[in-house]
mmCIF file of the N, C-alpha and C atoms, coordinates in Angstrom:
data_MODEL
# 
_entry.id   MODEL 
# 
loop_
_atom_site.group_PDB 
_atom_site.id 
_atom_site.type_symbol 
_atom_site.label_atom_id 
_atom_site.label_alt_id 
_atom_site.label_comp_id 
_atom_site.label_asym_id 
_atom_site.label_entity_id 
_atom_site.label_seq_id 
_atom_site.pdbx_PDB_ins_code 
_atom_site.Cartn_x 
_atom_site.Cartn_y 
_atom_site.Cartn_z 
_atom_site.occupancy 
_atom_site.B_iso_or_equiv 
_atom_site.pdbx_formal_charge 
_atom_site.auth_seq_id 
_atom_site.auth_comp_id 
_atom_site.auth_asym_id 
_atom_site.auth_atom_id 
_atom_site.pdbx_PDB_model_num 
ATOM 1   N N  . UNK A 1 1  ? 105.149 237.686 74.768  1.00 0.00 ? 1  UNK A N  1 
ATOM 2   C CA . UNK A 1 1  ? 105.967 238.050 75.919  1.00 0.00 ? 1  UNK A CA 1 
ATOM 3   C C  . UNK A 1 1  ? 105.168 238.894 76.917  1.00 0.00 ? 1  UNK A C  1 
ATOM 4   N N  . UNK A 1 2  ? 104.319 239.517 76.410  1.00 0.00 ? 2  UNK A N  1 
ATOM 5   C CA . UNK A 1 2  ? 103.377 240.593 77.247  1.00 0.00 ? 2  UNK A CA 1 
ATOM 6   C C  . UNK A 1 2  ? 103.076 239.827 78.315  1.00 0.00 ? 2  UNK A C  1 
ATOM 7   N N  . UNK A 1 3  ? 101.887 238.834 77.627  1.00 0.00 ? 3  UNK A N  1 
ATOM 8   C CA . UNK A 1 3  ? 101.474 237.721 78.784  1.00 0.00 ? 3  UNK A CA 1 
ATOM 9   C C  . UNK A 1 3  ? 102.325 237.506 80.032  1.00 0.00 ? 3  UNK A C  1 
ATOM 10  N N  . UNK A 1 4  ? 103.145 237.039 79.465  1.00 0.00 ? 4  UNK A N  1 
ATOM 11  C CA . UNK A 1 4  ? 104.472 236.686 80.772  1.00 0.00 ? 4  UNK A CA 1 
ATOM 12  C C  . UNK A 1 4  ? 104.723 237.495 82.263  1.00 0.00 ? 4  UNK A C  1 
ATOM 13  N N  . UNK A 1 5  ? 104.262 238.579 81.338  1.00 0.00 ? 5  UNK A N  1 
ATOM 14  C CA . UNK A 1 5  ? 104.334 239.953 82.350  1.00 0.00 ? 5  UNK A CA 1 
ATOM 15  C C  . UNK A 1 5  ? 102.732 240.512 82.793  1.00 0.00 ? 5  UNK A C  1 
ATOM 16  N N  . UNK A 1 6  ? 101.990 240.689 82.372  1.00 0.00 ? 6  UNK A N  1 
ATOM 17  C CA . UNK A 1 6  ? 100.798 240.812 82.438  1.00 0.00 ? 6  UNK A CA 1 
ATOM 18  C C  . UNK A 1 6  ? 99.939  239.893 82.349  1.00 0.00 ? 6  UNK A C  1 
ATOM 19  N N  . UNK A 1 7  ? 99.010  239.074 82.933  1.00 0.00 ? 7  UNK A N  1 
ATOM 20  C CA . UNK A 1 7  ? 98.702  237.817 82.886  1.00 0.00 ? 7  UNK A CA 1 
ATOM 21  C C  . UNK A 1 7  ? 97.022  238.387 82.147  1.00 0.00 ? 7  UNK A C  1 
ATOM 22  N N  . UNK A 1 8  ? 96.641  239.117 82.407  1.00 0.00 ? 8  UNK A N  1 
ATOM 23  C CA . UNK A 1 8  ? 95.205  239.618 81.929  1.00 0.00 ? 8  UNK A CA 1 
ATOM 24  C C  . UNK A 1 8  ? 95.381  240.437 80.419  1.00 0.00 ? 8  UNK A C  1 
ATOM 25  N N  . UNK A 1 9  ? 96.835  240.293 80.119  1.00 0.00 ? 9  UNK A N  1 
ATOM 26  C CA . UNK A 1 9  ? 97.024  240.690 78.603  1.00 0.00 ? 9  UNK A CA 1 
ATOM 27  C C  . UNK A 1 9  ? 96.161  242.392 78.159  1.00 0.00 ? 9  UNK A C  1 
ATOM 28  N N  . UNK A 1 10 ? 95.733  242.704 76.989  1.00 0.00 ? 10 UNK A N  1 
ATOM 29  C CA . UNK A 1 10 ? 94.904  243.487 76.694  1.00 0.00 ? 10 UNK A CA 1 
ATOM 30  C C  . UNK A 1 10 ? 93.750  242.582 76.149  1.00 0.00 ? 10 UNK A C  1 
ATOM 31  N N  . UNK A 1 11 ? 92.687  242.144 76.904  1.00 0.00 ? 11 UNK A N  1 
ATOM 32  C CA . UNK A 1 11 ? 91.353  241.144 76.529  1.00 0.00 ? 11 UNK A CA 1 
ATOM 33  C C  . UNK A 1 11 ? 90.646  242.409 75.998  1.00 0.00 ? 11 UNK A C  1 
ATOM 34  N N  . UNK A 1 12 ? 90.457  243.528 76.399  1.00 0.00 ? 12 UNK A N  1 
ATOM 35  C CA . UNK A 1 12 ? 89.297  244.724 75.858  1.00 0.00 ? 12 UNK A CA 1 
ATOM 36  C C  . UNK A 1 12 ? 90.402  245.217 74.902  1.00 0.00 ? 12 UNK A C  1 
ATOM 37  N N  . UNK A 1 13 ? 91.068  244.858 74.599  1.00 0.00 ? 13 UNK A N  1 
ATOM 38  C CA . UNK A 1 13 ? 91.699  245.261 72.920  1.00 0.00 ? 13 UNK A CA 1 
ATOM 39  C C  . UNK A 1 13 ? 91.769  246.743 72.824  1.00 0.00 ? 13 UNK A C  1 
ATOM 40  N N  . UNK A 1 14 ? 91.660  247.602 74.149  1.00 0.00 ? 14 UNK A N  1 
ATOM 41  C CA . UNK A 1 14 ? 92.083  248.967 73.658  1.00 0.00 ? 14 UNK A CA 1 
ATOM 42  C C  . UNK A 1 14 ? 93.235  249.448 73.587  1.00 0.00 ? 14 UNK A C  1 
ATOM 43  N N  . UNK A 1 15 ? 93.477  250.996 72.868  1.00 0.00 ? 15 UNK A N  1 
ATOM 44  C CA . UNK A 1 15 ? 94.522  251.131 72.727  1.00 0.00 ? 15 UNK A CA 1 
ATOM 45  C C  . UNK A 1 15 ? 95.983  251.264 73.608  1.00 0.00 ? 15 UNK A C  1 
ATOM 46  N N  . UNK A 1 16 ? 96.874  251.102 73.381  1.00 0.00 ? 16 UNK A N  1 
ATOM 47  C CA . UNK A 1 16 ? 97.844  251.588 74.211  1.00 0.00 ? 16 UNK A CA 1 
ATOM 48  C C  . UNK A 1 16 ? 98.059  252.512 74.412  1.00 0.00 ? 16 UNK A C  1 
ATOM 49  N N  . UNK A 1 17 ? 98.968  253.390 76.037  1.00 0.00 ? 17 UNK A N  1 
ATOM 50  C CA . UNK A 1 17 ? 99.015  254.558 75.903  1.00 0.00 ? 17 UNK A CA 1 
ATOM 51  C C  . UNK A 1 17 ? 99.929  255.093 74.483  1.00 0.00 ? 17 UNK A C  1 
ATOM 52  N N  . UNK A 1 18 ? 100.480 255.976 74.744  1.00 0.00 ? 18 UNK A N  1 
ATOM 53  C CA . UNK A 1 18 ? 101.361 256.825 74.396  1.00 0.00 ? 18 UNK A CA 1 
ATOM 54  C C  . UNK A 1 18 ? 102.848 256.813 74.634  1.00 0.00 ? 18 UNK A C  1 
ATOM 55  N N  . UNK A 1 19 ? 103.632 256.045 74.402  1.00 0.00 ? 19 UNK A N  1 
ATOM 56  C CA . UNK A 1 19 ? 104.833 256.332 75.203  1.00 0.00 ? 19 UNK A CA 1 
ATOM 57  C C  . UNK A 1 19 ? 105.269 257.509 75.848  1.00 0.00 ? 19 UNK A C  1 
ATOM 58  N N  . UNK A 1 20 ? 105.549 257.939 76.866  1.00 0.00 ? 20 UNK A N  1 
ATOM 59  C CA . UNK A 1 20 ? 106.247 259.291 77.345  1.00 0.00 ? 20 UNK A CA 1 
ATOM 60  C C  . UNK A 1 20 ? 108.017 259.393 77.996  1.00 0.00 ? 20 UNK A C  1 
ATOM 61  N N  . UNK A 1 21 ? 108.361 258.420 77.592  1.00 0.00 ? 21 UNK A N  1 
ATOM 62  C CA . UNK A 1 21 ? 109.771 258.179 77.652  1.00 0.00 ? 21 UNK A CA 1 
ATOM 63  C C  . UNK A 1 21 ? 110.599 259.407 77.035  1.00 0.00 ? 21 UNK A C  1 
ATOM 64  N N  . UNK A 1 22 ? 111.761 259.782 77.708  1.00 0.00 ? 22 UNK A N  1 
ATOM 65  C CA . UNK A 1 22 ? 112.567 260.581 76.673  1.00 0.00 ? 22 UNK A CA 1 
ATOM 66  C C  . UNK A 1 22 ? 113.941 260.146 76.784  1.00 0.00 ? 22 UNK A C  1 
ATOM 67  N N  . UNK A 1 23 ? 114.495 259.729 75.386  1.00 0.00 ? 23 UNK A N  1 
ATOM 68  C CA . UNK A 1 23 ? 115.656 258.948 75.415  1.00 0.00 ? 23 UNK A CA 1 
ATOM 69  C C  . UNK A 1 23 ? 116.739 259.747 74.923  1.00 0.00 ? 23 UNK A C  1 
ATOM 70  N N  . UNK A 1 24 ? 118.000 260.214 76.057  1.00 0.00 ? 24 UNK A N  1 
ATOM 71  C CA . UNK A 1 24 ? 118.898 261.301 75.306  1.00 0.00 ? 24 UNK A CA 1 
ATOM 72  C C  . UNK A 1 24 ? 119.794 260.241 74.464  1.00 0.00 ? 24 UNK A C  1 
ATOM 73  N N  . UNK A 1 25 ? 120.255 261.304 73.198  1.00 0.00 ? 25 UNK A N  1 
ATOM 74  C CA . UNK A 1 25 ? 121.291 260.297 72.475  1.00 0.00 ? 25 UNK A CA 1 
ATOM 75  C C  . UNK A 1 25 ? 122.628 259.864 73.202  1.00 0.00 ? 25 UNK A C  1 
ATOM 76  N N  . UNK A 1 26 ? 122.922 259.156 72.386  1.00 0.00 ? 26 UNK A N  1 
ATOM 77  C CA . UNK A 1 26 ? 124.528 258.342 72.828  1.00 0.00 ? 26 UNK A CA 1 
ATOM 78  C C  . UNK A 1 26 ? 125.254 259.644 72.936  1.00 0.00 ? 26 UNK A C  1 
ATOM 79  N N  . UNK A 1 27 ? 126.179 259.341 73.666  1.00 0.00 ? 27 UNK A N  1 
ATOM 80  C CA . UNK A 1 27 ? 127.351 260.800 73.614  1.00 0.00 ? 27 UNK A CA 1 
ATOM 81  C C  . UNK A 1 27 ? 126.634 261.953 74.228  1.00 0.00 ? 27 UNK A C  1 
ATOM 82  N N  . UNK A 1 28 ? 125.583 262.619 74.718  1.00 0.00 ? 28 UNK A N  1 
ATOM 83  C CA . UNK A 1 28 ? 124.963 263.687 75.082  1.00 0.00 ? 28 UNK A CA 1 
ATOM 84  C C  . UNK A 1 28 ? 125.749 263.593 76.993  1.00 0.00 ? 28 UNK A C  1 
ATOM 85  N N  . UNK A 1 29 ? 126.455 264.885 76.659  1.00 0.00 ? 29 UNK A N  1 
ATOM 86  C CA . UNK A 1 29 ? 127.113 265.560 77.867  1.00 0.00 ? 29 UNK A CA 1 
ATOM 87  C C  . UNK A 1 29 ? 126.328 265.602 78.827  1.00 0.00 ? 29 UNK A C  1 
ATOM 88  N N  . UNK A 1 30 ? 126.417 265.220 80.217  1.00 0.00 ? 30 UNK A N  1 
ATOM 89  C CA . UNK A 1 30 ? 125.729 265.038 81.469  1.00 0.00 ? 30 UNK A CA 1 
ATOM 90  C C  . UNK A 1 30 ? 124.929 266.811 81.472  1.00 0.00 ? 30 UNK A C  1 
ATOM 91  N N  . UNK A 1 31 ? 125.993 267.062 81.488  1.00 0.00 ? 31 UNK A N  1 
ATOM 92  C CA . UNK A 1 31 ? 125.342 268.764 82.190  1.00 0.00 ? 31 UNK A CA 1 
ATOM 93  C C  . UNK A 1 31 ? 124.127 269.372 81.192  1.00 0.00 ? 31 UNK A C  1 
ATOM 94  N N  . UNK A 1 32 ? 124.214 268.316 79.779  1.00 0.00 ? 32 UNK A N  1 
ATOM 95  C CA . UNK A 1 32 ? 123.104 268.383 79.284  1.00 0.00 ? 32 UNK A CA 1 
ATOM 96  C C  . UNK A 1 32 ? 121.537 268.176 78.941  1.00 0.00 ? 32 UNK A C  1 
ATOM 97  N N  . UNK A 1 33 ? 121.744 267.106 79.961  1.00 0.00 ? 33 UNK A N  1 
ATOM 98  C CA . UNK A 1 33 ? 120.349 265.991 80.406  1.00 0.00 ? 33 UNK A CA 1 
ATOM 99  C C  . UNK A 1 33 ? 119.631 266.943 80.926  1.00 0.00 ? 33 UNK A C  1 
ATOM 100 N N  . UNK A 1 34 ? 118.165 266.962 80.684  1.00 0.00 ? 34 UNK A N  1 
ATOM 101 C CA . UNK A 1 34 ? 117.199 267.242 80.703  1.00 0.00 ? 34 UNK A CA 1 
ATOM 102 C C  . UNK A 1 34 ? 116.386 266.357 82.160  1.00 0.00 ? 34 UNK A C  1 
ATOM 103 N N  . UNK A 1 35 ? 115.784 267.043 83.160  1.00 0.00 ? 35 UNK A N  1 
ATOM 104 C CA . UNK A 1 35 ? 115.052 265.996 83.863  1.00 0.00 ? 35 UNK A CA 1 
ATOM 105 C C  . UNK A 1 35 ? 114.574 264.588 83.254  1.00 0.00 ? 35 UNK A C  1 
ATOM 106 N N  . UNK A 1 36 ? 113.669 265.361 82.063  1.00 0.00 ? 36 UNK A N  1 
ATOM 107 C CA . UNK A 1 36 ? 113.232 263.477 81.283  1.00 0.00 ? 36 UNK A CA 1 
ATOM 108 C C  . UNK A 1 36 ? 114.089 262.831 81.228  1.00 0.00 ? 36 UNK A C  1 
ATOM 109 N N  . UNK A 1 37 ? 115.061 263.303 80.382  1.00 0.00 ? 37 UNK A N  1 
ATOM 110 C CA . UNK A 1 37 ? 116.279 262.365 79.769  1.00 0.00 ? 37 UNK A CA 1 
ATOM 111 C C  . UNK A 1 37 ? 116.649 261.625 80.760  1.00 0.00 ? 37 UNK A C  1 
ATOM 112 N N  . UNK A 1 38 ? 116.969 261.936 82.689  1.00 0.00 ? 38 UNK A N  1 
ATOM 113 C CA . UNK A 1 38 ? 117.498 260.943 83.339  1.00 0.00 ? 38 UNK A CA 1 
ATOM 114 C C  . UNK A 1 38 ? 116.409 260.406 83.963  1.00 0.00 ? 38 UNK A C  1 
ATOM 115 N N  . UNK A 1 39 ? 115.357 260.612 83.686  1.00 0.00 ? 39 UNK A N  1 
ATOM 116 C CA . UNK A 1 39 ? 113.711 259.786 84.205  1.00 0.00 ? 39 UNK A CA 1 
ATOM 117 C C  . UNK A 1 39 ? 113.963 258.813 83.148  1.00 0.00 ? 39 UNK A C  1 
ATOM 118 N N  . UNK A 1 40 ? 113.891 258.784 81.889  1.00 0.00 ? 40 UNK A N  1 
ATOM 119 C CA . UNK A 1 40 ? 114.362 257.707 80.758  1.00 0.00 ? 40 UNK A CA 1 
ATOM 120 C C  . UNK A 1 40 ? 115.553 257.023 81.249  1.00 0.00 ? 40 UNK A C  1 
ATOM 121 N N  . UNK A 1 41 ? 116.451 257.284 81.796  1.00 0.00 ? 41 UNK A N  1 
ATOM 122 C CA . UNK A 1 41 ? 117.421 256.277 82.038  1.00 0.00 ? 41 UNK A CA 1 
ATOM 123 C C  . UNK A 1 41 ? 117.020 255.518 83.522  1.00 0.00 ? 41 UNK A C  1 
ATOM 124 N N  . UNK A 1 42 ? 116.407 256.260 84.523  1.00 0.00 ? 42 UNK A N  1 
ATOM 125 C CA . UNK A 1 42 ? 115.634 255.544 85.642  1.00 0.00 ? 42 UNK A CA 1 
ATOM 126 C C  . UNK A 1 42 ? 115.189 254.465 85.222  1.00 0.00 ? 42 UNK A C  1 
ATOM 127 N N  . UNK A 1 43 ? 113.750 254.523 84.320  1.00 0.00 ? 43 UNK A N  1 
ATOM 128 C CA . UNK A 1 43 ? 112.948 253.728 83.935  1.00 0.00 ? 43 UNK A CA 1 
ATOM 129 C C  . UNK A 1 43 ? 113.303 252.589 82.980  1.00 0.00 ? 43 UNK A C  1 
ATOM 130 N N  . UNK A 1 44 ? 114.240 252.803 82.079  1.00 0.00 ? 44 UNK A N  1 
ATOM 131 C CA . UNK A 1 44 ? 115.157 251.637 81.619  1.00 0.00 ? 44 UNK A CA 1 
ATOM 132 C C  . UNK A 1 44 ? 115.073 250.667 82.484  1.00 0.00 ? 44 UNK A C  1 
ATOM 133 N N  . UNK A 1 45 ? 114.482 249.569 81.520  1.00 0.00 ? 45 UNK A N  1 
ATOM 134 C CA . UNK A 1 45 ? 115.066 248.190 81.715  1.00 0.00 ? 45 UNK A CA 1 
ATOM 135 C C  . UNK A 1 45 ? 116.037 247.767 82.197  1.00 0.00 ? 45 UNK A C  1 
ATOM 136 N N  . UNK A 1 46 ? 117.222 248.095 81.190  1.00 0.00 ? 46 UNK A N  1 
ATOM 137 C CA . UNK A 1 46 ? 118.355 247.596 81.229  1.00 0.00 ? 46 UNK A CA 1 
ATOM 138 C C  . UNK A 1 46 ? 119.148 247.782 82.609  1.00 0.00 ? 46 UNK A C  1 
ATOM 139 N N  . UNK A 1 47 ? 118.936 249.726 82.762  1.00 0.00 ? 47 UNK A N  1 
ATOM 140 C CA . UNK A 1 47 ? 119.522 249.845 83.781  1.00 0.00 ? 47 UNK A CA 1 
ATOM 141 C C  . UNK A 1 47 ? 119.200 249.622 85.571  1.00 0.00 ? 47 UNK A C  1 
ATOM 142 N N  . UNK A 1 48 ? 117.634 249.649 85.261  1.00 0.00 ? 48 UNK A N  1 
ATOM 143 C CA . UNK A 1 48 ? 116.395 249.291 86.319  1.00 0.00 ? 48 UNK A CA 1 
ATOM 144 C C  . UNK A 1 48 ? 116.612 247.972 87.182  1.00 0.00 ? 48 UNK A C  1 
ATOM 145 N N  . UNK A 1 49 ? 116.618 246.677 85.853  1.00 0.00 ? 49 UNK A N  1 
ATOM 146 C CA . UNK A 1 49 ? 116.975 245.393 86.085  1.00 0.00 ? 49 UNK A CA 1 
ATOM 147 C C  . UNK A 1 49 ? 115.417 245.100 86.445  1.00 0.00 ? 49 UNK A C  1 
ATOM 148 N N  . UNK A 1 50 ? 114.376 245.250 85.199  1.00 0.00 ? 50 UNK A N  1 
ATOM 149 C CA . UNK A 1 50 ? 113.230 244.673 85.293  1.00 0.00 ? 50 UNK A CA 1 
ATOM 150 C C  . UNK A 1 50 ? 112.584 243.297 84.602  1.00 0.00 ? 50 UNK A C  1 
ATOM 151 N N  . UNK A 1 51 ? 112.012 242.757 84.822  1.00 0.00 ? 51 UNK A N  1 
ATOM 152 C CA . UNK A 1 51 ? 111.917 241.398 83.899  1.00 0.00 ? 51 UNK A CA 1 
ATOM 153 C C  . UNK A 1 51 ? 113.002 240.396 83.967  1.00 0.00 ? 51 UNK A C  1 
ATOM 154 N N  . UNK A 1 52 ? 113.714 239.944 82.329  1.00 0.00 ? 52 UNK A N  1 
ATOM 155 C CA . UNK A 1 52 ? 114.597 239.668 82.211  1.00 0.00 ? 52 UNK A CA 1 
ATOM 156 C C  . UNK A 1 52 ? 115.748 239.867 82.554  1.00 0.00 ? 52 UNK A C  1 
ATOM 157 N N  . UNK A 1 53 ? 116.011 241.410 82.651  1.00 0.00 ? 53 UNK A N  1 
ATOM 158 C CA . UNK A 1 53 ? 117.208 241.793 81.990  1.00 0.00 ? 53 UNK A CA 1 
ATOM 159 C C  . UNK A 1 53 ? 118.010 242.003 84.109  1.00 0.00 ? 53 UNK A C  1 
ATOM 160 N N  . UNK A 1 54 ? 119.096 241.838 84.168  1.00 0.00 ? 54 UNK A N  1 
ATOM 161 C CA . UNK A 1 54 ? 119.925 242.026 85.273  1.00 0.00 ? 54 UNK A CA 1 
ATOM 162 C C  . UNK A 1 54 ? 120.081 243.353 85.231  1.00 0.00 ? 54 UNK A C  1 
ATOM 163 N N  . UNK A 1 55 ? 119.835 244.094 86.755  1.00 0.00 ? 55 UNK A N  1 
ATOM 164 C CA . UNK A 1 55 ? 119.784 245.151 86.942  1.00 0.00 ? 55 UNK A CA 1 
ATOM 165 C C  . UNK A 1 55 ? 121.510 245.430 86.273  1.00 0.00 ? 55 UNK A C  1 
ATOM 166 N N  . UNK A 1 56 ? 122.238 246.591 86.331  1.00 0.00 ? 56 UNK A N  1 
ATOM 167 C CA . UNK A 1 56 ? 123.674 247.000 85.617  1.00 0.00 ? 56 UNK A CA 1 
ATOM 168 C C  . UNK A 1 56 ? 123.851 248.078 86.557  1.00 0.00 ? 56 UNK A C  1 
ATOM 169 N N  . UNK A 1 57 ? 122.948 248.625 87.457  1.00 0.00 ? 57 UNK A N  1 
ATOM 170 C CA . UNK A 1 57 ? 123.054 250.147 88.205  1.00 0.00 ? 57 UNK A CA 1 
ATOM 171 C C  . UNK A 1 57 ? 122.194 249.379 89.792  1.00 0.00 ? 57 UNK A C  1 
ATOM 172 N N  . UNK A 1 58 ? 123.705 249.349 91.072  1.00 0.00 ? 58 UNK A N  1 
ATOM 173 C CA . UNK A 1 58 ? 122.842 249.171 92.206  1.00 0.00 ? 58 UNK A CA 1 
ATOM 174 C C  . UNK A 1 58 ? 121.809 250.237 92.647  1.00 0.00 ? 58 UNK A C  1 
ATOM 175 N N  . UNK A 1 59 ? 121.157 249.464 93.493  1.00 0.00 ? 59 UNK A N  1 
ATOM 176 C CA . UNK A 1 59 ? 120.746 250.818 94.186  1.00 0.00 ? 59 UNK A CA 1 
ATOM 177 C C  . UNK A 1 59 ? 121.667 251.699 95.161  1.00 0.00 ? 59 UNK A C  1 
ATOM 178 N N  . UNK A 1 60 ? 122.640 251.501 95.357  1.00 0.00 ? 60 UNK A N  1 
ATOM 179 C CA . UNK A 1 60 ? 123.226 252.607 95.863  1.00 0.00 ? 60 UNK A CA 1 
ATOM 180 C C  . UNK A 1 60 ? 123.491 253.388 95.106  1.00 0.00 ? 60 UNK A C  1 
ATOM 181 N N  . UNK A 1 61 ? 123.370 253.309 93.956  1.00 0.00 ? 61 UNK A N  1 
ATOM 182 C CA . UNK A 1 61 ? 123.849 254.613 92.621  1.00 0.00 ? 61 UNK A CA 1 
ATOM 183 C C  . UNK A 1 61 ? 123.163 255.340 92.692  1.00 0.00 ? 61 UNK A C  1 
ATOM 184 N N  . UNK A 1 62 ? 121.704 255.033 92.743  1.00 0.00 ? 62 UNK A N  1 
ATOM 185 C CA . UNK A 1 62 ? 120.445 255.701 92.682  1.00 0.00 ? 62 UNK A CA 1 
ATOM 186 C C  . UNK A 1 62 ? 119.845 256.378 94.016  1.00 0.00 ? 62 UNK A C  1 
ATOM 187 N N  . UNK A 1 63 ? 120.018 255.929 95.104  1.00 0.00 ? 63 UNK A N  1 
ATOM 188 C CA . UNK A 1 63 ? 119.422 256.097 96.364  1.00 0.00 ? 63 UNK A CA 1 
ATOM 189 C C  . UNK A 1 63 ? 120.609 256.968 97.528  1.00 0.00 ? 63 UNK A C  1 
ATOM 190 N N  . UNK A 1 64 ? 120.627 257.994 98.064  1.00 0.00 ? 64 UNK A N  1 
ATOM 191 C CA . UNK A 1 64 ? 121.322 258.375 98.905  1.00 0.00 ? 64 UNK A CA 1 
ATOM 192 C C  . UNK A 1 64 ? 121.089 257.766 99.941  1.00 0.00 ? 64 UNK A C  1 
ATOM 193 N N  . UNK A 1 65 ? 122.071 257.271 100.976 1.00 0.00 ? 65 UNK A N  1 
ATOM 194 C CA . UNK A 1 65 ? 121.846 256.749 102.342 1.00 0.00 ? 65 UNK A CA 1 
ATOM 195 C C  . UNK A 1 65 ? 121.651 257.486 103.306 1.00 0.00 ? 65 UNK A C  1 
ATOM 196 N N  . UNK A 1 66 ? 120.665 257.302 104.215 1.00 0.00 ? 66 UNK A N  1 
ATOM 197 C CA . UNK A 1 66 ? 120.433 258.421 105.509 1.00 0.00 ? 66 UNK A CA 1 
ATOM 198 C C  . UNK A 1 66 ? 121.744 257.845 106.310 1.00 0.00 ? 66 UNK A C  1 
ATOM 199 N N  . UNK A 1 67 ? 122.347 259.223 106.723 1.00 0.00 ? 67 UNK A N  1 
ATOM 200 C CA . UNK A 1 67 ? 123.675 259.082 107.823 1.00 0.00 ? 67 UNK A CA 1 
ATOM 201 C C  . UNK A 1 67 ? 122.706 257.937 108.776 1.00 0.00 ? 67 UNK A C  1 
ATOM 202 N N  . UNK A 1 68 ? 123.821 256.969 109.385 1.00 0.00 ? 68 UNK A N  1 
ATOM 203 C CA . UNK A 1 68 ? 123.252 256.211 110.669 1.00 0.00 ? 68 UNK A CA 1 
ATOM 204 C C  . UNK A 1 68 ? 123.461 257.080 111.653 1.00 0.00 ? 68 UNK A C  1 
# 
């Protein structure tokens, strides 16, 4: 599946980073999120709508509009 997405794959076979994602649990109270925690839900797939998957969050959720 990598391929699909990356067409030059890893050919020099080095390592991968590190993940730096931070994923808050299910049920964790808003006022409790941590900057990461909603950088982890930014960067989501699911909610992003990268690749495959159908975005679930417009961008107006995410983006404030400048007054016209």
């Amino acid at each position: 599946m990598m391929d699909s997405i990356w067409s030059e794959g890893n050919a020099d076979h080095s390592p991968l980073p590190t993940p730096n994602v931070t994923v808050a649990k299910s049920g964790t109270p808003v006022h409790e999120l941590t900057p990461e925690d909603i950088r982890g839900v930014v960067v989501n797939p699911i909610y992003a709508g990268v690749g495959p998957f159908p975005r679930l969050v417009e961008d107006e959720a995410w983006f404030e509009r400048a007054p016209d």
